[in-house]
C-alpha positions as CSV (number, residue, x, y, z in Angstrom):
1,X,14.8,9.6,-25.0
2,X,14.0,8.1,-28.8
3,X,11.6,5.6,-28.8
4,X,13.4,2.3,-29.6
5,X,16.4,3.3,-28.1
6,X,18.0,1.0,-25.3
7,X,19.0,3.5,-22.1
8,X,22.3,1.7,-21.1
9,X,22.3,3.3,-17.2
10,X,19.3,3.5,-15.2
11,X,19.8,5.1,-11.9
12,X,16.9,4.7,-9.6
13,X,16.6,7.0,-6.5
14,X,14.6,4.7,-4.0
15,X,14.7,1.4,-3.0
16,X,11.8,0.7,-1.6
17,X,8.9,-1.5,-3.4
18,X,8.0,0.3,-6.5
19,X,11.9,0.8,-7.2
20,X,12.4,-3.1,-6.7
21,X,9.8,-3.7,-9.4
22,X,11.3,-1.3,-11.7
23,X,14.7,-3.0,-11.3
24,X,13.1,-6.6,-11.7
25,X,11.6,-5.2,-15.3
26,X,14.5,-3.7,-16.7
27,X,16.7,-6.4,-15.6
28,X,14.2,-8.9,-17.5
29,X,15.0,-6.8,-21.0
30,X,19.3,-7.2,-20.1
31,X,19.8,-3.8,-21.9
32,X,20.4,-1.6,-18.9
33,X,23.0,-0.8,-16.1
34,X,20.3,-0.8,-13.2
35,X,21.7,0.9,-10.2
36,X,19.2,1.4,-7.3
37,X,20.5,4.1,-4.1
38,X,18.7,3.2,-1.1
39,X,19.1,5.6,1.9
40,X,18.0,2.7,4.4
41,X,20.6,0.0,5.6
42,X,18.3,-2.7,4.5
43,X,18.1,-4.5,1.8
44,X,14.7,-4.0,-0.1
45,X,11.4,-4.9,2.0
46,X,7.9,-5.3,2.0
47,X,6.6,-2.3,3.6
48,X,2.9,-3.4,3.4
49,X,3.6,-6.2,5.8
50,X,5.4,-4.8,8.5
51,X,2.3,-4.8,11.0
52,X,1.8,-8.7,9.9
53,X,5.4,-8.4,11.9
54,X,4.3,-6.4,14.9
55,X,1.5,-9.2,15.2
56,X,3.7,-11.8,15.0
57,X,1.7,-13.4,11.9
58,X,4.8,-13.4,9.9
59,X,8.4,-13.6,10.5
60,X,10.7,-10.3,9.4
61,X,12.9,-12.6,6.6
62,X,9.7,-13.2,5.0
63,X,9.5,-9.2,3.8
64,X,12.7,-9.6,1.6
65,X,12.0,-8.6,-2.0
66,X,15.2,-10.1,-3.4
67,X,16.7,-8.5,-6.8
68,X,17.8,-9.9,-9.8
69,X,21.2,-11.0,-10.8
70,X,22.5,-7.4,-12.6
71,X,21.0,-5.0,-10.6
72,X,23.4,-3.2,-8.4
73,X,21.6,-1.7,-5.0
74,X,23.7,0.5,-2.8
75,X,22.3,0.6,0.5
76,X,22.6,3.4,2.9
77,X,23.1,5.6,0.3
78,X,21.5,9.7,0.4
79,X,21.2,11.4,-3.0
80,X,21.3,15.2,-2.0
81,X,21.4,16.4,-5.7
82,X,20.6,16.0,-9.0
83,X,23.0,17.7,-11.9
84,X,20.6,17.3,-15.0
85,X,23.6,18.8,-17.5
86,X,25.7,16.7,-16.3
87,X,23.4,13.6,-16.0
88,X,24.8,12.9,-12.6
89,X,23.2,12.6,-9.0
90,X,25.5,13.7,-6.0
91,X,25.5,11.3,-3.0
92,X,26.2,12.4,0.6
93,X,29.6,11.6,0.1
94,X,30.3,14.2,-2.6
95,X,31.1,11.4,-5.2
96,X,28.7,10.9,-8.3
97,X,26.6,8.6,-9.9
98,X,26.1,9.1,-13.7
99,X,23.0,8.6,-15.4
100,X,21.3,8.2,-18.9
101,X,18.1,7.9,-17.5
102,X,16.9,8.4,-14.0
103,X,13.9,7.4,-12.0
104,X,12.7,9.2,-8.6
105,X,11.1,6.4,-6.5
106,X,11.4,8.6,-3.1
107,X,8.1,7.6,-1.7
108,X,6.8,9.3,1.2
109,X,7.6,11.3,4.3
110,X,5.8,11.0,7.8
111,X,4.9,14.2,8.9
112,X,4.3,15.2,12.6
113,X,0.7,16.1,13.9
114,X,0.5,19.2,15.7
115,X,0.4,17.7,19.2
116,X,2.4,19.4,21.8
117,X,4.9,17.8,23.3
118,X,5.9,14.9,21.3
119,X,9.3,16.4,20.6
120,X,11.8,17.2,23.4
121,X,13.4,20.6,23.3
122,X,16.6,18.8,22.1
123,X,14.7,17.9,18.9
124,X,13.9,14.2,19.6
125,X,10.7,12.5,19.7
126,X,9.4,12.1,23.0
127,X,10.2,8.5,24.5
128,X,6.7,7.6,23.9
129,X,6.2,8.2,20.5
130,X,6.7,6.1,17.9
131,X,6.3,6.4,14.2
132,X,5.8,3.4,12.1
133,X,6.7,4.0,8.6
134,X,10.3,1.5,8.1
135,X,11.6,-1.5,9.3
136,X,13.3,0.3,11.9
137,X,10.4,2.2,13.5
138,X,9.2,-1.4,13.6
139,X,11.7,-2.9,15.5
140,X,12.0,-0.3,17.8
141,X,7.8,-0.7,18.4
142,X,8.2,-4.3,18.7
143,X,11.1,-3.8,21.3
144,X,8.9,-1.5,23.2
145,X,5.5,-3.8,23.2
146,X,7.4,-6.1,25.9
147,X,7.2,-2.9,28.7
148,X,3.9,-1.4,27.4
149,X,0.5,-1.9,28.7
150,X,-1.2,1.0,27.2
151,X,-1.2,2.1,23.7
152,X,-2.5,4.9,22.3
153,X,-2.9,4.8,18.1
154,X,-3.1,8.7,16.0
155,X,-5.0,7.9,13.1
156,X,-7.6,5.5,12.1
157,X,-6.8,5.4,8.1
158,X,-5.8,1.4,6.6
159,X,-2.3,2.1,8.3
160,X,-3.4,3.1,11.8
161,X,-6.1,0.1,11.9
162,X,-3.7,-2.6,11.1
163,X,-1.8,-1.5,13.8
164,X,-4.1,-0.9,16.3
165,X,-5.2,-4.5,15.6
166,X,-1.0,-5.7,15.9
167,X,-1.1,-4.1,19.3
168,X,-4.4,-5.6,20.3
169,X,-3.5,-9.1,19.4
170,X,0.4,-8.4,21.3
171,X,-1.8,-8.0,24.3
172,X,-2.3,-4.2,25.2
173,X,-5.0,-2.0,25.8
174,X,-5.4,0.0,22.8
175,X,-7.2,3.0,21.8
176,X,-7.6,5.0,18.5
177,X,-7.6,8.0,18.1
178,X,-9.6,9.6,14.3
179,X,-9.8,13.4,13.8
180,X,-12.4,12.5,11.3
181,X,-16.0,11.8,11.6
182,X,-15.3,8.3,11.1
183,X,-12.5,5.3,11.0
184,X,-11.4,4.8,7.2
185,X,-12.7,8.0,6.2
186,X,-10.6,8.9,3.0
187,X,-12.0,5.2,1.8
188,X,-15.5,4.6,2.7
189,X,-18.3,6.2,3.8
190,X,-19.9,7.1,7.5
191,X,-21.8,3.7,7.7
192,X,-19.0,1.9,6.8
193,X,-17.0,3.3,8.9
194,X,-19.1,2.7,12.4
195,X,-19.0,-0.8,10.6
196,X,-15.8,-1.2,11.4
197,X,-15.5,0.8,14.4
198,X,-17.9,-1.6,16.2
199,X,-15.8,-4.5,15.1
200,X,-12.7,-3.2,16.2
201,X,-14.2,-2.6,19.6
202,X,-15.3,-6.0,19.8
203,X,-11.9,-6.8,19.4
204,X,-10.8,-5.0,22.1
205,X,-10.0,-1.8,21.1
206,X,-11.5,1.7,21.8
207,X,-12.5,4.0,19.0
208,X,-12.4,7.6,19.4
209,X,-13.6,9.3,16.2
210,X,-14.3,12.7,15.5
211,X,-11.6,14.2,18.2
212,X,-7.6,15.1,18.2
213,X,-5.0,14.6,20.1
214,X,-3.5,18.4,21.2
215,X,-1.0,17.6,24.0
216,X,1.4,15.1,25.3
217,X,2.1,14.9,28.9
218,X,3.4,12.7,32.1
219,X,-0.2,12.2,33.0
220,X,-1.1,11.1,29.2
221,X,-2.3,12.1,25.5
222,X,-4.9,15.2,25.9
223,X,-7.8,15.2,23.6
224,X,-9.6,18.0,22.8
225,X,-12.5,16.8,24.3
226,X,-10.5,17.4,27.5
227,X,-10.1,13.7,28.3
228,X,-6.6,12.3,29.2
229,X,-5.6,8.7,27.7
230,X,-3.4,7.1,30.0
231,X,-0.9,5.3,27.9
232,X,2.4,3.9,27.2
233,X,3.0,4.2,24.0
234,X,2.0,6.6,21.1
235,X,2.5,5.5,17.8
236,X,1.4,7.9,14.5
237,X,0.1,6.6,12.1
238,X,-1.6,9.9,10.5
239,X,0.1,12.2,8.0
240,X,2.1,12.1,4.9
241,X,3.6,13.8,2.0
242,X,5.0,12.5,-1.3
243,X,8.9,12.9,-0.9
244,X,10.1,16.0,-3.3
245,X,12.7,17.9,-1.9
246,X,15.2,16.2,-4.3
247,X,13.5,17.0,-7.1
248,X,12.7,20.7,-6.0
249,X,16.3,21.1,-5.6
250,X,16.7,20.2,-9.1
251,X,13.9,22.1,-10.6
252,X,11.2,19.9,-11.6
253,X,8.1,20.4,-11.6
254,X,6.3,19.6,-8.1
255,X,3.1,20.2,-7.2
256,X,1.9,18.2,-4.3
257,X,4.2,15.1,-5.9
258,X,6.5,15.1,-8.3
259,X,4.3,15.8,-11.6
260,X,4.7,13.3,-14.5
261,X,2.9,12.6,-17.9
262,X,1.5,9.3,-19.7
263,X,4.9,8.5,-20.0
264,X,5.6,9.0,-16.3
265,X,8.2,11.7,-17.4
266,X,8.6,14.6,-15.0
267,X,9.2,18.2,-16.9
268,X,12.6,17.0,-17.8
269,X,12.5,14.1,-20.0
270,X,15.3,11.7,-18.9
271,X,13.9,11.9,-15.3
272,X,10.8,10.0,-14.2
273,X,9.2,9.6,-11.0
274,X,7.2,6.3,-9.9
275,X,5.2,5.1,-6.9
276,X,3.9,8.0,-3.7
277,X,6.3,10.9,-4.7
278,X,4.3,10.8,-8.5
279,X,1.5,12.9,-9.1
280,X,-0.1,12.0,-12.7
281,X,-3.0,14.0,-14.0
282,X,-3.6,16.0,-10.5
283,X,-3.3,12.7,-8.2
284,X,-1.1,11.4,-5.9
285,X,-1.4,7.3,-4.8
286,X,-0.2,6.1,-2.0
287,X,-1.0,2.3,-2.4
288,X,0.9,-0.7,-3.9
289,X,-1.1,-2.2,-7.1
290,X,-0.9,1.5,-8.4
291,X,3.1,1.9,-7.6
292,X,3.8,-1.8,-9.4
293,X,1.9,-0.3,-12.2
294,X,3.8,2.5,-12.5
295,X,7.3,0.3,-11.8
296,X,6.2,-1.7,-15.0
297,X,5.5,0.5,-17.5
298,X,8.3,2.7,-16.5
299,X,10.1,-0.3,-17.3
300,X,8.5,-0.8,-20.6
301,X,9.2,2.7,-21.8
302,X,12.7,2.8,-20.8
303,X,13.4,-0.8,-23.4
304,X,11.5,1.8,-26.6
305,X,7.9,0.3,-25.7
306,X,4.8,2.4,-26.8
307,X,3.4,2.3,-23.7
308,X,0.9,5.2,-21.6
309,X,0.0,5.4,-18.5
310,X,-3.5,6.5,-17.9
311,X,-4.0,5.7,-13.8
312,X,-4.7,2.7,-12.4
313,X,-7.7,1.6,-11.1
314,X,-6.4,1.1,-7.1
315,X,-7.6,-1.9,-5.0
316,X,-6.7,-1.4,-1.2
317,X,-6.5,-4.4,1.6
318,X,-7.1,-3.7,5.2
319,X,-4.6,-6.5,6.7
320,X,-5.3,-7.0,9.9
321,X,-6.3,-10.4,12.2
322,X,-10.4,-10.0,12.4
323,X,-10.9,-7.2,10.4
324,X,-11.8,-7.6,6.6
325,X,-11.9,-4.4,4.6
326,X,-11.7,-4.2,0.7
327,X,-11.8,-0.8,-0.8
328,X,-11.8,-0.5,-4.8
329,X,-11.0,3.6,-6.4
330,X,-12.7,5.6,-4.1
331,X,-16.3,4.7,-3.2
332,X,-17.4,8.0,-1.5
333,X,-17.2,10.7,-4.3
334,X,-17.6,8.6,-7.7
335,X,-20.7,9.3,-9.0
336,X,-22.7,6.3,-10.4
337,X,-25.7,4.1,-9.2
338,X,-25.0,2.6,-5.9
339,X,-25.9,-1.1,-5.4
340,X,-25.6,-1.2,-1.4
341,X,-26.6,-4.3,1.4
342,X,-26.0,-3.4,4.9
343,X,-26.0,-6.1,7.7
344,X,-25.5,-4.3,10.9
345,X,-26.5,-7.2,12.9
346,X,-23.5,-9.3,11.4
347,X,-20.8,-6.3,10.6
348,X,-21.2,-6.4,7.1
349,X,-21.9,-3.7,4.6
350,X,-21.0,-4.0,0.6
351,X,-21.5,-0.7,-1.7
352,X,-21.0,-1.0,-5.8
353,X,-20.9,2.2,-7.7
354,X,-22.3,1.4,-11.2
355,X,-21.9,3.5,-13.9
356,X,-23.3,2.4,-17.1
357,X,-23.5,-0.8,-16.0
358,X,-20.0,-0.9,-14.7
359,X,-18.0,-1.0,-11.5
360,X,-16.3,1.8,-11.2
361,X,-16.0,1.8,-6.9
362,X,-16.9,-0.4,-4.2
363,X,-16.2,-1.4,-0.4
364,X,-16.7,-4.6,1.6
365,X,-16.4,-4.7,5.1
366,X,-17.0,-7.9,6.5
367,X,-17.5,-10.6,4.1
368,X,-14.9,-10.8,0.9
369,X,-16.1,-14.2,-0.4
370,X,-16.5,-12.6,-3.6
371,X,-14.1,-10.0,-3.6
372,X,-11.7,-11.5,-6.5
373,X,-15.0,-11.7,-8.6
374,X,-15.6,-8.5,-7.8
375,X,-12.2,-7.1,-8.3
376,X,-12.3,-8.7,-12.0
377,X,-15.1,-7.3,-13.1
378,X,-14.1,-3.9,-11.9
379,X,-10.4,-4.4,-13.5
380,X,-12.1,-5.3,-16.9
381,X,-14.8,-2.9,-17.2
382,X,-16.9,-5.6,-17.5
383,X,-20.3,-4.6,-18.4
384,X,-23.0,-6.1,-16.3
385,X,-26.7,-7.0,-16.6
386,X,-29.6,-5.4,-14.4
387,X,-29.4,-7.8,-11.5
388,X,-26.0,-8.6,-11.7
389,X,-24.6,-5.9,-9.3
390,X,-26.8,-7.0,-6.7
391,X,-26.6,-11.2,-7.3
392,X,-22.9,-9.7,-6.5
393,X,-23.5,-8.3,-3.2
394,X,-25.7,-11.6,-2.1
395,X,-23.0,-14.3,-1.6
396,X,-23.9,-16.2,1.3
397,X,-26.7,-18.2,0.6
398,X,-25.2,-18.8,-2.9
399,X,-21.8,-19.6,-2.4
400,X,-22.9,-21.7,0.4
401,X,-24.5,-23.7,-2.3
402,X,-22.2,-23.3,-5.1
403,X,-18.5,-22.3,-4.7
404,X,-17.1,-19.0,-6.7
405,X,-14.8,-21.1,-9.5
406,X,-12.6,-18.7,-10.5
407,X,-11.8,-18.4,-14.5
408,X,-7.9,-18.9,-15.4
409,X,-7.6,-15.1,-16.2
410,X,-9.4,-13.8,-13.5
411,X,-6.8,-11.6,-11.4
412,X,-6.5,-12.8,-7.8
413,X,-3.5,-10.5,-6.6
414,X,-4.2,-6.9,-7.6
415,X,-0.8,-5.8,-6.2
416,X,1.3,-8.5,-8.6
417,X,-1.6,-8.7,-11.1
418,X,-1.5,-12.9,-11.0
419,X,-3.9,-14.2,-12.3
420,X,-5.8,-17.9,-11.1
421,X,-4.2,-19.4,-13.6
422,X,-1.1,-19.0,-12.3
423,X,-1.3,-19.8,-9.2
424,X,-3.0,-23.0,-10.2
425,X,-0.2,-23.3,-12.4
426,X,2.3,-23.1,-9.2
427,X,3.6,-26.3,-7.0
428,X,3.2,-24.4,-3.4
429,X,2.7,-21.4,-1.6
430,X,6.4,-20.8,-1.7
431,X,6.3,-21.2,-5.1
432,X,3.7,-18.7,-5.4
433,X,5.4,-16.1,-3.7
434,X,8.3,-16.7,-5.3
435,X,8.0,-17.0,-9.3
436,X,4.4,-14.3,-9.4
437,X,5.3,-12.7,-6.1
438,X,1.3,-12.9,-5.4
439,X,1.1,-12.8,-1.3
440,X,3.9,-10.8,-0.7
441,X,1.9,-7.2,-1.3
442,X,-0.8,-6.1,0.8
443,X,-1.0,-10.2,1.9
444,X,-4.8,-9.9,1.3
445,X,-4.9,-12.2,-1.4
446,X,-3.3,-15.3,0.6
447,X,-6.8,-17.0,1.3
448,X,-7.9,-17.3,-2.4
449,X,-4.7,-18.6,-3.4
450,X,-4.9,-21.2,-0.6
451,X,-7.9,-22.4,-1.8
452,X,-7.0,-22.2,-5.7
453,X,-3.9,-24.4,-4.7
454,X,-6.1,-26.7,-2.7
455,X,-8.6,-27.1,-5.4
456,X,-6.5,-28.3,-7.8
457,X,-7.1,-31.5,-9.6
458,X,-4.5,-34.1,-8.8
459,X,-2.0,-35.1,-11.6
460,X,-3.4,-36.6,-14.2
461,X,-6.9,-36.1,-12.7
462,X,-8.9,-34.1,-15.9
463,X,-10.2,-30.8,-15.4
């Protein structure tokens, strides 16, 4: 591909949330023939929020990510092979799509623990087990809760917490289950983690960290500590690979994801890959801001735009009811000065890596009054003074005073990158969601645009 040179048919492999961005950017540009194949019978959804469902916090019509006049989405459609000389991908079906350029927006695959038993010797899942990874292992979960007491959650990562918390708040006895030393522990550190571990249990859930699950049985899940978890159900939450058979099959370049450059090109030019099957400069991402990042300037390049992609700086949301986690890059191995204030007595601990006087990591648990601050100053680079990083960590006396007023170009929603200013700028919540799509990621930005709404002057009113 030239640069400057309009791609008239875009096929897009994927229709999941990074492919739904991709197909709103290149529909904005009215140059292309967007086609999206999406293997599920759903139209497109937000993923992010599907334990928000579980809970009952949110309603399933409001995960819809609608597409734009233009874009043609096939649903329940499998590509099983791509024919780069031809420029065409082969469906289930035998019939062919042609392309001029194509995008891989596959995602990720669950992958099974090694626990015994969870699969009959027919080759289904155990009548227990349930995975949680689409809208319809939700809606087979949520149909289950009714007849459950017991559940039993493998894997205490963002995804294994929010559900643990969904089950809670449904009303069963739940219990999670970590092979790690600690809940969280691919985002934050040890004293984080018992942090959060304690809070869980105070919201009625038991943590068991630093022990497997080995065997399934009638009598329960076996640990192998030797104790036996009477339960219900099982759901997994643990384990996933970036989706690359596809592009194996076609002979691309795949390491652990599907390996693309600056330009999110894979080895063959006309072929790109976007969101969890990508792996740019070593790394894999398996988190929403990055993905939308990816979507866009995808998007960009395809319409001739000099554009690079040099990895995004990633800003995680634990969403669950009672638990408030904020993750920023990855806190535990950056090397930098860390700025740290740990109140065990209240559940919160917040750690800033500083590096030349920038953020360049950080965790909250348990107070995010200043998390969209926070998050600003780590998009920008911005460089702090001596005291800053620490006047930072110290909100509650000051904001109790003083409320954070957020500039107009501060960004409050790292998954949509809105800024304050537009949400000031919008009539409602509805309208917020809508025309910047702020809310409708990771949800964890809906309090801060609640208040920016409400603090808006009246009409006419000046500012």
């Amino acid at each position: 591909m030239r640069a400057g040179r309009a791609v008239e048919r875009v096929v897009v492999v994927g229709a999941g949330m990074a492919a739904v961005r991709l197909g709103e950017g290149l529909a904005a540009g009215g140059a292309h023939d967007v086609t999206l194949l999406g293997d599920e019978p759903h139209a497109p959804y937000n993923r992010i929020l599907l334990s928000a469902v579980l809970e009952g916090t949110h309603d399933p019509a409001a995960l819809a990510m609608p597409l734009p006049d233009g874009v043609d989405l096939r649903l329940g459609t499998r590509v099983v092979e791509v024919h780069r000389d031809e420029r065409e991908v082969e469906l289930a079906d035998r019939s062919r799509v042609p392309y001029d350029a194509l995008v891989l927006a596959t995602g990720s695959i669950p992958t099974l623990p090694p626990i015994r038993g969870l699969v009959r010797v027919d080759g289904r899942l155990h009548e227990k087990v349930h995975a949680f990874r689409s809208l319809a292992d939700c809606r087979r979960l949520d149909a289950a809760v009714s007849g459950a007491r017991r559940a039993v959650v493998v894997g205490g990562g963002l995804l294994g917490l929010q559900v643990a918390r969904a089950l809670s708040v449904r009303g069963l006895d739940v219990e999670v289950v970590e092979g790690g030393e600690h809940l969280l522990r691919s985002q934050v550190d040890a004293q984080a983690g018992r942090i959060i571990a304690r809070d869980l249990t105070r919201l009625g859930a038991t943590v068991y960290a630093g022990t497997r699950a080995v065997r399934l049985t009638d009598a329960g899940l076996v640990l192998d500590t030797g104790v036996t978890l009477d339960t219900d159900l099982v759901v997994l939450t643990a384990g996933g690979r970036p989706s690359t058979a596809l592009a194996r099959r076609a002979g691309l370049e795949v390491r652990r994801g599907v390996v693309v450059d600056d330009l999110l090109r894979t080895s063959d030019p006309r072929i790109l890959a976007i969101g969890d099957c990508a792996q740019h400069r070593g790394r894999t991402t398996g988190f929403v801001p990055p993905a939308w990042e990816q979507a866009r300037l995808a998007a960009a390049h395809l319409a001739g735009e000099p554009v690079a992609y040099t990895g995004t700086r990633s800003v995680a949301r634990l969403r669950a009811t009672g638990l408030d986690v904020a993750v920023l890059g990855d806190p535990t191995t950056t090397q930098g000065e860390v700025v740290e204030v740990t109140n065990p007595v209240v559940g919160s601990h917040r750690r800033l890596v500083v590096r030349e006087g920038r953020i360049v990591a950080g965790v909250l648990v348990g107070d995010l009054s200043r998390i969209g601050l926070i998050t600003q100053h780590y998009d920008r680079g911005t460089v702090l003074g001596p005291t800053e990083p620490g006047r930072l960590l110290m909100p509650d006396a000051v904001t109790a005073a003083t409320p954070v007023v957020l500039p107009d170009d501060a960004e409050v929603c790292a998954c949509a990158g809105v800024s304050a200013g537009r949400v000031r700028a919008c009539s409602s919540l509805a309208d917020v969601a809508t025309s910047t799509r702020a809310t409708t990621g990771c949800g964890g930005c809906a309090s801060a645009v609640r208040d920016l709404l409400a603090a808006r002057p009246l009409e006419g009113t000046p500012r």
